[in-house]
Structures are given as structure tokens and as C-alpha cells.
C-alpha positions in Angstrom: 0.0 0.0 0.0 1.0 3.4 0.5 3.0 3.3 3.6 2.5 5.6 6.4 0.3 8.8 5.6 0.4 10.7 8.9 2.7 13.8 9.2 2.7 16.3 11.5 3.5 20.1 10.4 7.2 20.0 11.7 7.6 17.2 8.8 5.6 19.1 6.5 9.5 21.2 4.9 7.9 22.4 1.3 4.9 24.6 3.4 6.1 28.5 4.0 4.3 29.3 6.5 4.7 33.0 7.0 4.2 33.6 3.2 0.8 31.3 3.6 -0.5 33.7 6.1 0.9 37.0 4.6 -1.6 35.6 1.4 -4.1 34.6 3.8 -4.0 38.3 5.3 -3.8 39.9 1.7 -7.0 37.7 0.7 -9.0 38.6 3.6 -8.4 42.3 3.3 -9.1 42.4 -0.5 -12.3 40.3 0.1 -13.6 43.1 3.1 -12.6 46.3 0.9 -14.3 44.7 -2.6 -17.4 43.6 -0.9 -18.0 46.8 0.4 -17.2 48.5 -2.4 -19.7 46.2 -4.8 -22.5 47.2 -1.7 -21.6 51.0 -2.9 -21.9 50.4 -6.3 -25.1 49.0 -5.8 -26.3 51.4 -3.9 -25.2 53.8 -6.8 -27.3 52.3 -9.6 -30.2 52.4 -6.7 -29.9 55.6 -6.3 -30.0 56.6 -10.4 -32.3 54.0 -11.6 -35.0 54.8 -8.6 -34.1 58.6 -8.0 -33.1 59.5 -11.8 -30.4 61.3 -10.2 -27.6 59.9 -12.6 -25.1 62.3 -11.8 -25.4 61.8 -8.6 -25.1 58.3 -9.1 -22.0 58.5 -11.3 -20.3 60.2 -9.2 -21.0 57.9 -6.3 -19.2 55.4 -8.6 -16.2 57.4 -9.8 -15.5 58.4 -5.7 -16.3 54.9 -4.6 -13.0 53.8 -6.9 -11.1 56.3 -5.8 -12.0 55.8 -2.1 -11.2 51.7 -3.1 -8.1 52.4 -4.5 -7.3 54.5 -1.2 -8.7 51.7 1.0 -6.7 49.1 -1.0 -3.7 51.3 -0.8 -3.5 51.3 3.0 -0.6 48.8 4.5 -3.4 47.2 6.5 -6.5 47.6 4.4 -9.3 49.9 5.2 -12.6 49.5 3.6 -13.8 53.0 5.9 -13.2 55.1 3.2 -15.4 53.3 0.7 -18.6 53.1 3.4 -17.8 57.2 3.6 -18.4 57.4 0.0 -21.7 55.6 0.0 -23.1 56.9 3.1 -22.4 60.8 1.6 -23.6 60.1 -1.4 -26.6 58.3 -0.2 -27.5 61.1 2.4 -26.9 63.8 -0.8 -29.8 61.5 -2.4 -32.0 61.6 0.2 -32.1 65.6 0.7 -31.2 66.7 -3.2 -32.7 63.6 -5.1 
């Protein structure tokens, strides 16, 4: 048969482990900021197709890239910035739109 199939971790030599959980760390912040962000977005096309405030809505868009980018940028990851953007520009709906 196969032999023995029961290692531990020390055996376990072609496994970096600190670059496993730098990815890990990278994934996890990536996933937080996007998911956000697509919420924003979402919100954006809310806002024009039900308020017909398009411009509004556009611009919603172009700062909640920006504000991505900026959240994304951060050594740590930050998806504040992005629920900023949506939360001003869904306010600005609410008393222009």
C-alpha cells in the first residue's frame, strides 16, 4: 500500500508558512474592501435607476473607486473610506434627489 500517511506540520518542509498567512492576510483584506465597495456600487445604480439622479449616481461610482483604490492602498486595508463614500452620497440623495 502506501505506507504511512500521517505527518505532523514539523515534517511538512515544502509549506512556508509565514508567506501562507501574509496571502491569507492579503485575501482577507481584498475580500472586506471589494465587498464593500460592490454594496456602494449597488447602492449607486439604486440611487439613479430609482431617484433618476444619474449624476449623482456617477459620481457615487467614480468616488467609490477612488475611495477603493485609497482603502486598497492602506498597508493594513481599510474598507472606511469606501462606506464614507456611499453613506455621503446616499444622504446627498435623500435631501437633493
Amino acid at each position: 500500500m502506501a505506507g504511512n500517511l500521517t505527518h505532523t506540520v514539523d515534517q511538512a518542509t515544502g509549506m512556508d508558512y509565514a508567506e501562507h498567512s501574509r496571502t491569507a492576510s492579503n485575501v482577507w483584506k481584498f475580500t472586506k474592501i471589494l465587498t464593500v465597495a460592490v454594496l456602494s456600487v449597488v447602492l449607486m445604480l439604486g440611487i439613479g435607476g430609482v431617484g433618476h439622479s444619474w449624476g449623482l449616481a456617477s459620481l457615487g461610482i467614480l468616488l467609490t473607486l477612488v475611495a477603493t483604490a485609497v482603502g486598497l492602498a492602506r498597508p493594513k486595508g481599510d474598507w472606511k473610506p469606501v462606506l464614507v463614500v456611499a453613506l455621503v452620497i446616499g444622504v446627498l440623495a435623500v435631501l437633493f434627489g
